[in-house]
C-alpha positions in Angstrom: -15.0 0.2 -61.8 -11.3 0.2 -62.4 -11.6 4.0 -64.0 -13.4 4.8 -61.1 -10.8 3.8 -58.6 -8.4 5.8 -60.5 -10.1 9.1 -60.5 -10.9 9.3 -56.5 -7.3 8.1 -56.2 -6.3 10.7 -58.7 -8.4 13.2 -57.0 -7.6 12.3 -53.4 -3.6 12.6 -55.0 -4.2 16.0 -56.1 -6.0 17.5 -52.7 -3.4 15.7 -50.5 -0.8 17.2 -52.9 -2.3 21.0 -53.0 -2.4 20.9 -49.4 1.1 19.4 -48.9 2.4 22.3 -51.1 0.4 25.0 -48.7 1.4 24.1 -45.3 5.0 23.5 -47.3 5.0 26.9 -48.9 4.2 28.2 -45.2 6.8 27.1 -43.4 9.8 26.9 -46.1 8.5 30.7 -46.8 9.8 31.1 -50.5 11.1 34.2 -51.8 8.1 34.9 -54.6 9.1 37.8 -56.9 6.2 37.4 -59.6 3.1 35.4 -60.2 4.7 33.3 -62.6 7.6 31.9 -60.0 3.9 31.3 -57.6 2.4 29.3 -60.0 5.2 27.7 -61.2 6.0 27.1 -57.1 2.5 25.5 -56.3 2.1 23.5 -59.5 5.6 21.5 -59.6 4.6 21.2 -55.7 1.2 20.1 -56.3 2.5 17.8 -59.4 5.4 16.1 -57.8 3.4 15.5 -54.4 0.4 14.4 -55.7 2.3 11.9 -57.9 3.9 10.1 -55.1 0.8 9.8 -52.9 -0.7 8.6 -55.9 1.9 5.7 -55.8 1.4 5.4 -51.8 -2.3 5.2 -52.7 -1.7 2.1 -55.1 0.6 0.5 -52.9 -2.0 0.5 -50.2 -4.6 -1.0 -52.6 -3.9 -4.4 -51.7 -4.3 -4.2 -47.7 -7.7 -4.5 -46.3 -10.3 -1.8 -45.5 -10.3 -2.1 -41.8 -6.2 -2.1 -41.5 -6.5 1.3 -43.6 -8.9 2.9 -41.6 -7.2 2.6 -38.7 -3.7 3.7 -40.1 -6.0 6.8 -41.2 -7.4 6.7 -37.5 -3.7 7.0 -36.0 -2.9 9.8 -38.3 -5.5 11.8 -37.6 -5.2 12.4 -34.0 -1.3 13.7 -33.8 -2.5 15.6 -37.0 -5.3 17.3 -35.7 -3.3 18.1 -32.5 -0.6 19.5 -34.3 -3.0 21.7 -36.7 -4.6 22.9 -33.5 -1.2 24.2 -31.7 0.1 25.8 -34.8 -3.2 27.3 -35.7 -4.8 28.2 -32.2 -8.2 28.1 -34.2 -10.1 26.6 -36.6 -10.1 28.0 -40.3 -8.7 27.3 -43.8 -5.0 27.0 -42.9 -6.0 24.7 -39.9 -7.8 22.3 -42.3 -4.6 22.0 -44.4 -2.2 21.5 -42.1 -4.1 19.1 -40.8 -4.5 17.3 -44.0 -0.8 17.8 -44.7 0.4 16.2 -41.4 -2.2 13.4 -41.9 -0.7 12.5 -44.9 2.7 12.8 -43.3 2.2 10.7 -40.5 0.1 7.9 -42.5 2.7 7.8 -45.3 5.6 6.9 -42.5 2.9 4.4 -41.1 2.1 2.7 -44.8 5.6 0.4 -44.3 3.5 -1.4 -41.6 0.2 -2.5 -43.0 0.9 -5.9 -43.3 1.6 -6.3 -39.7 -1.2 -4.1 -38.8 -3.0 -6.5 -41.0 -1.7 -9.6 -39.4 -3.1 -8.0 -35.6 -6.4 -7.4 -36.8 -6.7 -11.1 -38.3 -5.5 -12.6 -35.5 -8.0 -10.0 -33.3 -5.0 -9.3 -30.9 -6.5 -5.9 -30.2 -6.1 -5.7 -26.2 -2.8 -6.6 -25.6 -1.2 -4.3 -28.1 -3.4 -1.5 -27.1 -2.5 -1.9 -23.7 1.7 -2.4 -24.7 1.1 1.1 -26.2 -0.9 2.8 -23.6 1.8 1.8 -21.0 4.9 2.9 -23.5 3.3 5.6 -23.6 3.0 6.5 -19.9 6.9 4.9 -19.4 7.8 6.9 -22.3 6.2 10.6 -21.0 8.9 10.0 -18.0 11.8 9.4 -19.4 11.6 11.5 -22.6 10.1 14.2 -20.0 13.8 13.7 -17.9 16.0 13.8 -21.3 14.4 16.5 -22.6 16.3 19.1 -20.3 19.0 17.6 -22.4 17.8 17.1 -26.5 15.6 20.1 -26.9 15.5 20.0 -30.6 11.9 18.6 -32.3 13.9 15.7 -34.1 15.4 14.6 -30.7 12.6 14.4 -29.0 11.4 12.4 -32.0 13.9 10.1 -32.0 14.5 9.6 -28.8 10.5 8.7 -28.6 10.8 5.9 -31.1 13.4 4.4 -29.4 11.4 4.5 -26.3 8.5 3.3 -27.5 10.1 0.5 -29.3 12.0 -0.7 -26.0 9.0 0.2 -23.5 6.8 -1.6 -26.0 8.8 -5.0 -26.3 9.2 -5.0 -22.5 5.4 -4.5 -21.7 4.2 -6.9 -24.2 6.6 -9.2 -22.6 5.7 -8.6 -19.3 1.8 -8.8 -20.1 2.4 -12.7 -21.6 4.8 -13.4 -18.7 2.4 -12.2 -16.3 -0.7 -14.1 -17.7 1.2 -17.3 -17.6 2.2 -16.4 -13.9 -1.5 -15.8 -13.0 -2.8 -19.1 -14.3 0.1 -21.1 -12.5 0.5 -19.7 -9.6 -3.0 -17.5 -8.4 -1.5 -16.5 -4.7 1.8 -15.8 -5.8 0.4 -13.3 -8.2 -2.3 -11.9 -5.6 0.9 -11.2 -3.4 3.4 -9.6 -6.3 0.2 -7.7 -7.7 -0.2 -6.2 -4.1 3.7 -5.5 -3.8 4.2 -4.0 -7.0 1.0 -1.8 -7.3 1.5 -0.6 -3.8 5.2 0.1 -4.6 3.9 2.6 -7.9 1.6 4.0 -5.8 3.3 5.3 -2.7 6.2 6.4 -6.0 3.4 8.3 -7.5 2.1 9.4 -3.8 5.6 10.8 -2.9 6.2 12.7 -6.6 3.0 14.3 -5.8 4.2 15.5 -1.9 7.4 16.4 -3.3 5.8 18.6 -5.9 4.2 20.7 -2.6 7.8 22.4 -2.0 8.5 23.8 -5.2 11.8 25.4 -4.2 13.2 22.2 -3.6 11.7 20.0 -6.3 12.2 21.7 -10.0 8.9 19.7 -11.5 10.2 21.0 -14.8 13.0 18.9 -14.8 10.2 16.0 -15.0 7.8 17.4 -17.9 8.2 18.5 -21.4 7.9 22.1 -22.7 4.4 22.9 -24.7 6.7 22.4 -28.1 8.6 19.3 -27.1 5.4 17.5 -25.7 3.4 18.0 -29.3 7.0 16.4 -30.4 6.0 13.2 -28.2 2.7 13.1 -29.1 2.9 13.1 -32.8 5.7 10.4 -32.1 3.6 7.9 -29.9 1.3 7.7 -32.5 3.6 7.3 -35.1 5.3 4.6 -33.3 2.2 1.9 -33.0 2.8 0.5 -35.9 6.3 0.3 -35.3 5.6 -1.5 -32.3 2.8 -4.0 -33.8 5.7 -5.0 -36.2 7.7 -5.5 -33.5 5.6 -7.6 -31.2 4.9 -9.7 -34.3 8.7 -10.1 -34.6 9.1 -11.3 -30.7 6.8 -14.2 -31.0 9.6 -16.0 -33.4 12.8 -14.8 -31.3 14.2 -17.2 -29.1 15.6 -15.6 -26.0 18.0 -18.1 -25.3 20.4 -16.7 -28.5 21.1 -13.9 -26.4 22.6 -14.1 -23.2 21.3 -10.2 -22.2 17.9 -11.7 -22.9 18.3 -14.9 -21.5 19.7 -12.7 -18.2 16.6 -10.2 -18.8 13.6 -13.6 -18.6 15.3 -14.8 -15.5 15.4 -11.9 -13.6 12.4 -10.1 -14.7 10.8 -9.9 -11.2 13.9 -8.4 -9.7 14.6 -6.3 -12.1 10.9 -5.0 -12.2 11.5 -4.1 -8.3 14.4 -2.4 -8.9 13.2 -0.1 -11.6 10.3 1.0 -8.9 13.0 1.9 -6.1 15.1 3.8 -9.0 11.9 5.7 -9.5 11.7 6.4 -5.9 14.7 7.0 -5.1 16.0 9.2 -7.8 12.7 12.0 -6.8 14.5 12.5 -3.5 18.7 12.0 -4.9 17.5 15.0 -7.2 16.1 17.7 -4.3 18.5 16.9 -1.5 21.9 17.2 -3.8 21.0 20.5 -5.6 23.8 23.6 -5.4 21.6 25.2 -2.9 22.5 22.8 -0.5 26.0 24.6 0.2 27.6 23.2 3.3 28.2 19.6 4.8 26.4 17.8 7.9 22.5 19.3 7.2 21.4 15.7 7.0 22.9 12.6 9.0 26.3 14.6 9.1 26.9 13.2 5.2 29.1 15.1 3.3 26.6 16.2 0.7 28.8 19.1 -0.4 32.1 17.3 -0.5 30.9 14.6 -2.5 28.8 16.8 -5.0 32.1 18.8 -5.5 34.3 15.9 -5.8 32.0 13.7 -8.3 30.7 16.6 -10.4 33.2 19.5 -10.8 36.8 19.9 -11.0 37.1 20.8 -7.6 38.0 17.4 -6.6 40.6 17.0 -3.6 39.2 16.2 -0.5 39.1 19.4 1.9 38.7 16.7 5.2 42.5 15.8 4.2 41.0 11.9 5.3 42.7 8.8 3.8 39.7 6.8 4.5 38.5 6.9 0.6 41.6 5.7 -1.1 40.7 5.4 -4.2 36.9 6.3 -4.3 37.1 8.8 -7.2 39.2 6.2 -9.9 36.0 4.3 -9.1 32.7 6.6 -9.0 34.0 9.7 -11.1 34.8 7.2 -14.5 31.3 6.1 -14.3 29.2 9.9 -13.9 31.5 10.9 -16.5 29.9 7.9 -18.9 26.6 9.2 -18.2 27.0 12.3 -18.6 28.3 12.0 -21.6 25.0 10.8 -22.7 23.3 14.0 -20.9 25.5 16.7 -23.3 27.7 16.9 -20.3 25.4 17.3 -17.3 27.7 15.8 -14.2 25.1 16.7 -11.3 22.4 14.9 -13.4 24.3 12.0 -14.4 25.8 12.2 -10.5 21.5 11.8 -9.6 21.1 8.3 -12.2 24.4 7.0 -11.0 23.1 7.0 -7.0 19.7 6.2 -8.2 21.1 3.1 -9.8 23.2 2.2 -7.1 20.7 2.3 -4.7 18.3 0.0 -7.1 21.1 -2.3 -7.2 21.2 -3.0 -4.2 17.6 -4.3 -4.1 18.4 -6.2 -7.1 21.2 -8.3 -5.6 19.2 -8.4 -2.1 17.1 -10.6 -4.3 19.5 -12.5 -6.1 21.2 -13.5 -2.9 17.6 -14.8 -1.4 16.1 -16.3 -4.4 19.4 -18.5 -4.7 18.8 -19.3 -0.9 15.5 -19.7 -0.4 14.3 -21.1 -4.2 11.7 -18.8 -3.3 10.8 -15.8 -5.8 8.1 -14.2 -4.1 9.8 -14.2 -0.7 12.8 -13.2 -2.0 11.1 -9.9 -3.4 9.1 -9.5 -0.2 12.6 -9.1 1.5 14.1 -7.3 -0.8 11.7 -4.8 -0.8 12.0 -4.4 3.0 15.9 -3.5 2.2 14.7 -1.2 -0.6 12.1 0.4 1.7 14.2 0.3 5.3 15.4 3.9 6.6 19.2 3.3 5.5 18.4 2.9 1.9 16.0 5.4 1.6 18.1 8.1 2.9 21.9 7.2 1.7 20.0 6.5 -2.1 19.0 10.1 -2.2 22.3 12.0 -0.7 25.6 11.9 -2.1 27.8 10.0 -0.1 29.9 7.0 -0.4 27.8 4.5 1.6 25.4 3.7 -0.7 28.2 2.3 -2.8 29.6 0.2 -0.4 26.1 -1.6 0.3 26.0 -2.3 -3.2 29.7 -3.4 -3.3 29.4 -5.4 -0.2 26.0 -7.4 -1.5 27.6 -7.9 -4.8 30.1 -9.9 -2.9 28.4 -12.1 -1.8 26.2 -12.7 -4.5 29.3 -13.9 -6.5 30.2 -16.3 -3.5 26.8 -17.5 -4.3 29.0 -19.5 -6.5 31.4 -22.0 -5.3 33.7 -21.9 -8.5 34.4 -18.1 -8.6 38.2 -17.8 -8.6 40.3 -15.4 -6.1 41.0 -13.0 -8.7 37.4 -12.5 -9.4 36.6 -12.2 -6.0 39.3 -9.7 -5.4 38.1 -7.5 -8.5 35.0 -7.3 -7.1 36.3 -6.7 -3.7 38.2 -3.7 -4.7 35.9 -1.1 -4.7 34.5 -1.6 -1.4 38.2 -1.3 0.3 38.9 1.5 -2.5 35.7 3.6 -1.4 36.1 3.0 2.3 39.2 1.3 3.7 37.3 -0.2 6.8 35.0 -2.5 4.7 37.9 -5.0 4.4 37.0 -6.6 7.2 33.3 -7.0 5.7 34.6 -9.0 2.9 37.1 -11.1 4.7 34.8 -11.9 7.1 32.3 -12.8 4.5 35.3 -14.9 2.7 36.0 -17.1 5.7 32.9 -17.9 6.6 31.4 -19.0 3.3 34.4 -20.3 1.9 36.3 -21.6 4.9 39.5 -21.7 3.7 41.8 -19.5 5.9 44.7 -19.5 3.3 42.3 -18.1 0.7 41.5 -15.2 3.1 44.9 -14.8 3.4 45.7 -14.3 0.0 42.7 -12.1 -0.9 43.9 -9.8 1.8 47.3 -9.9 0.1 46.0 -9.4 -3.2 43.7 -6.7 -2.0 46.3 -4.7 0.2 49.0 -4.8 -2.7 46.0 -3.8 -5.8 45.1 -0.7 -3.6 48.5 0.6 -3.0 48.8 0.6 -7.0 45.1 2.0 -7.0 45.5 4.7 -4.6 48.5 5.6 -6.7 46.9 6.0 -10.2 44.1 7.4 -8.3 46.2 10.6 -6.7 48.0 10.6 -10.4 44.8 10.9 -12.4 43.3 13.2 -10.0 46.0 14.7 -8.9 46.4 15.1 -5.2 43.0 14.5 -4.7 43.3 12.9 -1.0 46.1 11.3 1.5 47.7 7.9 0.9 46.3 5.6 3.0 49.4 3.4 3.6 51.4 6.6 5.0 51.4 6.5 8.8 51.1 10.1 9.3 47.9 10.3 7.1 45.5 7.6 9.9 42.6 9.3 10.7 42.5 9.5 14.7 39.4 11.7 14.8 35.7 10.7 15.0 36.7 8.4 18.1 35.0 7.9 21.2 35.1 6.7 24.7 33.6 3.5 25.1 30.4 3.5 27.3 27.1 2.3 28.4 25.3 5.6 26.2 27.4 4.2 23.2 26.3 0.8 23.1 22.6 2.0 23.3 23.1 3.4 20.7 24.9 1.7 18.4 22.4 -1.6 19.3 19.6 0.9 18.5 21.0 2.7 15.7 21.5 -1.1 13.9 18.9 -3.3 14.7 15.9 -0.3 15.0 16.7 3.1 13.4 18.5 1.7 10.0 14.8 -0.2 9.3 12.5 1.7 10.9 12.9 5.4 10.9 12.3 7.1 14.7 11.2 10.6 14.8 14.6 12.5 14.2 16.4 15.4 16.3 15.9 18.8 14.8 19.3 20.4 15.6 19.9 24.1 15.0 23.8 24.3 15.0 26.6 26.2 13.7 25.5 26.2 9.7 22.6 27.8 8.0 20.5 24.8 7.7 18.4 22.8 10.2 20.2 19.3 10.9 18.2 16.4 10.3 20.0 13.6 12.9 19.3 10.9 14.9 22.0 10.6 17.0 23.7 13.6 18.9 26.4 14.6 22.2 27.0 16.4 24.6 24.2 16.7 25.7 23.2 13.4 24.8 20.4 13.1 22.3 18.8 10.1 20.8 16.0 10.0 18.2 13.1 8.0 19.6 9.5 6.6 18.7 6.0 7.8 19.2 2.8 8.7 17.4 0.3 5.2 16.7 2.3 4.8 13.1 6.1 4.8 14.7 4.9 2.6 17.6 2.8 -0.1 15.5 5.9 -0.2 13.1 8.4 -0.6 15.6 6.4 -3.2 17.1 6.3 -4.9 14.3 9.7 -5.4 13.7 10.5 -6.1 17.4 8.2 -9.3 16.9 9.2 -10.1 13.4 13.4 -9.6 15.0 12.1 -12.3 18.0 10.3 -14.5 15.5 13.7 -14.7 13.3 16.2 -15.3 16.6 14.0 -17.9 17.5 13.8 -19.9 14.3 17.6 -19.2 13.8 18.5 -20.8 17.2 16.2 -23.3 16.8 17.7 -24.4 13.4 21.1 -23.7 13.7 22.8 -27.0 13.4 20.4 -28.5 11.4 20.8 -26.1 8.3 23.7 -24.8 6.2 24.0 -21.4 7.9 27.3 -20.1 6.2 25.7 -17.1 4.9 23.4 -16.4 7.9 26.7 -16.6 10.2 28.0 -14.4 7.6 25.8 -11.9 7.9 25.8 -12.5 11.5 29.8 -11.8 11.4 29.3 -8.4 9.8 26.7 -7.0 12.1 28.7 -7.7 15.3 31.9 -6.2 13.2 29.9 -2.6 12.7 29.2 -3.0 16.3 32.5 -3.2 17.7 34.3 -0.9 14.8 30.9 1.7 15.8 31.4 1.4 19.6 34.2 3.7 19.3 34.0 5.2 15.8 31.4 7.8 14.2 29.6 10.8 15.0 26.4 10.1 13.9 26.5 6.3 13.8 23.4 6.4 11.7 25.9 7.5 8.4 27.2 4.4 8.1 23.8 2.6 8.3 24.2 0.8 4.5 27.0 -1.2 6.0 25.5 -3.2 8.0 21.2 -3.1 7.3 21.2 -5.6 4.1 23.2 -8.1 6.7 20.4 -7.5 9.3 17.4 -8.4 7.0 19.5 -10.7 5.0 20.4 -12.6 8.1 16.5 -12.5 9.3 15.2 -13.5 6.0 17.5 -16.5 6.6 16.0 -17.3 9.8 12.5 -16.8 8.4 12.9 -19.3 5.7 11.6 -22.3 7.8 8.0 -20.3 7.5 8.7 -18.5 4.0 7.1 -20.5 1.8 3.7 -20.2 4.3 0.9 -18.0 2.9 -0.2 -16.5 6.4 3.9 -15.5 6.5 3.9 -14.2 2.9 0.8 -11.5 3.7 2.4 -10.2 7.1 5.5 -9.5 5.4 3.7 -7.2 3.0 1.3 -5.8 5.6 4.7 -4.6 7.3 5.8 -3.5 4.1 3.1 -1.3 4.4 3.5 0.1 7.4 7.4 0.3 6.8 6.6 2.4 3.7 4.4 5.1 5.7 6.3 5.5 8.8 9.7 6.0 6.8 8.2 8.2 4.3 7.4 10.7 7.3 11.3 11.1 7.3 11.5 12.1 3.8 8.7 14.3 4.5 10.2 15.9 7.5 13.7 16.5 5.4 11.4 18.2 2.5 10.0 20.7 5.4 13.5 21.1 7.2 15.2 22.0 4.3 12.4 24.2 3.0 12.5 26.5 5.8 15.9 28.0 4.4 15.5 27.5 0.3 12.9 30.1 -1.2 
């Protein structure tokens, strides 16, 4: 029995080996000058392969049968693939090259056996298959995206294993977290199930609209070439076992030895939400900031241009001449600069991540702020998802300006007030970059720091600390980049434009512009003007013009929110003296503070919509929390959800057929 073994293993050594040395002497392509340096060739080949298969044979000899065959079975696919696109038929060469790769690929593989082993004793087959299905799908994404970048085989490879090894730990996480959640808590998971599988849906839904205007979305900046993909494949397979050992590791790790992953458990439902708004929102940052877009004011009279110049070319100064931005460029530049150092030096595509992520963060902290509020999870990502999904965040995620930043600044804030023993320095570090990016916003976070805090001398001192930092700021700013705008603390450099008349037309719209068109999108004015692009605005005089509702999906929506706005005025007066409502008169304070600074400054009021639409919902969701916790509550908020998601959507839509009209 014994001699036995050996032969077939010998046997099996020497075909493996032969074929190795075929599909080797194919693509190495020696220089053969006689039949002598051939034979010699295949047989030290055949000889020195066959010998150490032999020994991966014996070493195998201990696992079990089943564990085997299906490290065979994992080999065999990528290797038959592979044969196939380097052969294009079926013949001799196909059948060795797709021996050789099999024996490639299983060799790598044999490290893992045990664990594999482990798995099958344990019959933990579904969990792991579905960890690796959905690494898989995570992985096709995101290896698709950094492909533009690392084109070579081995990259790809790589890059693959390192995907599938993150993407695989997270899932497998996520699967035990979510069967736990399930048992305990039924509704609550009937609710997130709905929020987060509608959320990937209407993600997938707008890839797929936004692959119908080809000249504006580049779909191969999403998918691999036909070389890079058989890359992938091979590497998915390669990587189960890797992952297997992996998942075998987690069950003995305890989280709580690293903070990052103690951080990563307790915010897993936030984070989750986040990373489905990234998705979203990078789709539209990456078609509405491309070069073709070549002049300012096409959409919401952003800067697009300006900013793209400034953030991702050398081109930095700021041809407005405005002081307004002190030091925005010391802050936002540093960080594309990171990224794309990552991307082989792609500023424009790092510039797309960086407002992706900003925008994401912003639903992140939304959620922080509520769940520390409310002690309610699910309603905090209800609300959150509202911010995520309302008009302003949609639209200043996926343009380049500055106000996207600002939200973000302004909600981390007030997340760190969350805590009562944050020092002034910290709160003036992370008060900085909301004066440094817009000078205005000052009076955002002072008015947040007196009414939470209550302490007038604090205020007074942050505003100290915060005027003298930006002076210095500014400075280093204009040295780094040099000349790059005016100093804000030289009289002569004030902006006095962009000012208007106070009237009865302005506050309209200013009320409407805040409390409607920053959450629910209207139907916006089409404006043919002096540039070569169709405007996309809402607001626009002489003559005066104001984006309105209609159609049955605008009207319902608005509706909606009209009664949902009453419900939470209601509640808040009702409750107002009997609850701690520091943060709800907060957000209170900031709203009316946009309406007065708006009632004489702005164009298109609509541009500075990320100022002030996290206080609105923030200050709602506040004055909801009385019925938050009720189920019947719960299931309206995400039936508007719904609705918020289609009727805002029909903006993006209408950008994508705008700006189509003059890109070819």
């Amino acid at each position: 029995m014994f001699k036995k073994k050996i032969f077939f293993r010998t046997l099996l050594s020497v075909v493996i080996g032969f074929c190795l040395s075929l599909t080797s002497w194919r693509l190495i392509n020696p220089e053969i000058k006689s039949v002598i340096d051939l034979y010699s060739y295949l047989f030290f080949f055949i000889f020195s392969l066959a010998t150490i298969y032999f020994l991966i044979l014996s070493y195998i000899e201990g696992q079990t049968l089943l564990a085997c065959r299906l490290l065979v079975f994992l080999a065999l696919i990528p290797a038959i693939y592979s044969a196939l696109i380097t052969n294009q038929r079926l013949n001799a060469t196909f059948l060795t090259d797709a021996v050789s790769y099999a024996a490639i690929i299983f060799s790598l593989m044999t490290p893992f056996l045990s664990s594999i082993q482990r798995m099958l004793e344990e019959k933990n087959y579904l969990p792991l298959f579905f960890t690796w299905l959905f690494s898989l799908i995570a992985g096709f994404w995101v290896i698709g995206f950094l492909s533009n970048f690392y084109t070579a085989f081995f990259e790809i490879m790589l890059l693959t294993l390192l995907s599938q090894a993150i993407f695989g730990m997270f899932f497998y996480y996520l699967f035990g977290r979510v069967k736990e959640f399930a048992q305990s808590r039924s509704f609550d998971f009937s609710i997130l199930l709905f929020l987060y599988a509608g959320l990937l849906i209407f993600v997938a839904t707008m890839f797929k609209t936004a692959e119908r205007y080809p000249s504006l979305f580049y779909t191969d900046y999403y998918y691999f070439d036909g070389k890079q993909f058989v890359s992938y494949f091979v590497t998915c397979f390669l990587s189960a076992p890797l992952l297997i050992w992996l998942q075998a590791s987690l069950k003995n790790y305890d989280l709580k030895r690293s903070r990052i992953l103690l951080f990563f458990d307790e915010h897993l439902a936030g984070l989750l939400l986040a990373a489905l708004f990234f998705g979203l929102y990078f789709i539209f940052v990456s078609i509405f900031n491309r070069p073709t877009f070549d002049v300012d004011n096409i959409f919401f009279d952003a800067d697009g241009l300006l900013w793209r110049m400034r953030l991702t070319t050398g081109n930095y100064q700021d041809y407005y001449w405005r002081s307004v931005h002190p030091f925005a460029l010391l802050l936002l530049r540093p960080p594309i600069k990171l990224i794309a150092f990552f991307l082989k030096g792609d500023d424009l595509s790092a510039a797309f991540l960086f407002f992706a992520f900003a925008g994401a963060s912003c639903v992140f902290l939304s959620w922080i702020i509520l769940k520390r509020l409310t002690q309610n999870t699910t309603y905090a990502l209800l609300i959150s998802s509202l911010i995520g999904a309302s008009t302003a965040y949609l639209v200043f995620s996926s343009l380049f300006e500055t106000y996207i930043f600002l939200g973000a600044g302004l909600l981390l804030f007030y997340a760190v007030l969350l805590d009562q023993r944050r020092s002034l320095l910290t709160l003036v570090l992370i008060g900085l970059p909301t004066f440094g990016i817009t000078l205005t916003n000052i009076g955002q976070s002072l008015i947040a720091l007196l009414m939470i805090r209550r302490d007038l001398k604090m205020v007074i001192k942050y505003g100290f600390l915060i005027s003298i930092f930006s002076v210095a700021l500014t400075l280093v700013n204009n040295l780094v980049y040099f000349n790059a705008n005016p100093l804000f603390f030289v009289p002569s450099a004030f902006e006095t434009g962009n000012a208007f008349p106070v009237s009865i037309e302005r506050i309209i719209v200013v009320v409407k512009t805040i409390l409607l068109h920053s959450v629910v999108a209207p139907n916006p004015l089409i404006l043919k003007e002096e540039i070569p692009f169709m405007k996309v605005w809402f607001y626009r005089t002489p003559p005066f013009r104001l984006a309105d509702y209609n159609g049955l999906i605008g009207n319902s929506t608005l509706f909606f929110w009209l009664v949902l706005v009453v419900i939470g005025g209601i509640l808040f007066l009702k409750n107002i003296k009997r609850e701690d409502n520091r943060f709800a008169l907060a957000f209170l304070a900031c709203i009316m503070f946009n309406f007065v600074l708006h009632m004489k400054y702005g164009t298109e009021i609509f541009l500075y919509a990320a100022n002030w639409t996290y206080a609105v919902i923030l200050f709602l969701a506040l004055a909801w929390r009385q019925i938050a916790d009720k189920r019947w509550f719960q299931i309206t908020l995400l039936v508007f959800l719904s609705f918020l998601l289609i009727n805002n959507s029909r903006l993006l839509i209408t950008m994508l057929n705008t700006a189509s009209l003059h890109i070819r």
